[in-house]
C-alpha positions in Angstrom: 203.2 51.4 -50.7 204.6 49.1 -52.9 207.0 50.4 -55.9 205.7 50.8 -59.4 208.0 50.9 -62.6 206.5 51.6 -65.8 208.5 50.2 -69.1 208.1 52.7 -72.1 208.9 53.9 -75.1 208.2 57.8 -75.7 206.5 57.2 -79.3 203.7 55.2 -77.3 200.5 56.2 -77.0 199.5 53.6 -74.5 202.3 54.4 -72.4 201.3 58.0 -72.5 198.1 56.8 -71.3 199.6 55.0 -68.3 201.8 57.2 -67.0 199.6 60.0 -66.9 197.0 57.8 -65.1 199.4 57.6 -62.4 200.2 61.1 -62.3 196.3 61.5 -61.9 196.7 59.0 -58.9 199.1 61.0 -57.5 201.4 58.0 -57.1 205.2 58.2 -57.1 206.7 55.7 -59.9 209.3 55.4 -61.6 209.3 55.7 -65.7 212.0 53.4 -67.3 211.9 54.9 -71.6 213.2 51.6 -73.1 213.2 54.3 -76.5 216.5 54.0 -77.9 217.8 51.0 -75.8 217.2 48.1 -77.5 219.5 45.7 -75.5 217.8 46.9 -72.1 214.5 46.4 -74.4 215.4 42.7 -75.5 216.6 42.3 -71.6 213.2 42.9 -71.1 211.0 40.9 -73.3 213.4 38.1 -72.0 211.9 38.7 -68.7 208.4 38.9 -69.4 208.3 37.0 -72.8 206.2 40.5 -74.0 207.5 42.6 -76.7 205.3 45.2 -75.6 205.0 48.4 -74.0 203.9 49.8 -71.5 205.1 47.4 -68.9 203.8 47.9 -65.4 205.4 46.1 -62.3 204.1 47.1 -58.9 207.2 45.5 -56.7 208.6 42.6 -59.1 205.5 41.9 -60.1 204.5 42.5 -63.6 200.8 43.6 -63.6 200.4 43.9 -67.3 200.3 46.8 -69.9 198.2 49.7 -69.9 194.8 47.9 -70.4 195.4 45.4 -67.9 196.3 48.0 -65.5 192.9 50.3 -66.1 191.0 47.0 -65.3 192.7 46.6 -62.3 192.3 50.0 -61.3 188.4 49.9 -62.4 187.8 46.6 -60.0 189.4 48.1 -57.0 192.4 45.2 -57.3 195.1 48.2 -58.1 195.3 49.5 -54.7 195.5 46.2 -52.8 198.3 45.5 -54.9 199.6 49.1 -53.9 198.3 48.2 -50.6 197.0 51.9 -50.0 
């Protein structure tokens, strides 16, 4: 399985959201709180050109944000990316 980080800040509802749908997936991840880091945070939005969280990379991959990630979950898309 592929490796999946997940950008967040801890005052996020949405990221909330998304991390405990992977919890519910029982998938390993790794939770990056961008909180009080704001260079790592501008790091990021120069990456992705979001300024946004939740973030959610499976490999280097960015998949999208907590909505996009629930679509791809509900059209079966999410584990072919994982390849599960």
């Amino acid at each position: 399985m592929k490796e999946i980080k997940i950008y967040t800040k801890n005052t996020c509802p949405f990221c909330k959201r998304i991390v405990e749908f992977f919890k519910q997936k029982n998938l390993q991840f790794q939770e990056i709180d961008l909180q009080d880091k704001p260079n790592e945070l501008q790091a990021l939005k120069d990456r992705t050109g979001l300024r946004t969280v939740p973030q959610v990379f499976i490999g280097d991959k960015l998949i999208g944000g907590c909505d996009d990630t629930l679509a791809l979950d509900a059209s079966g898309e999410l584990d072919r990316l994982l390849q599960i």
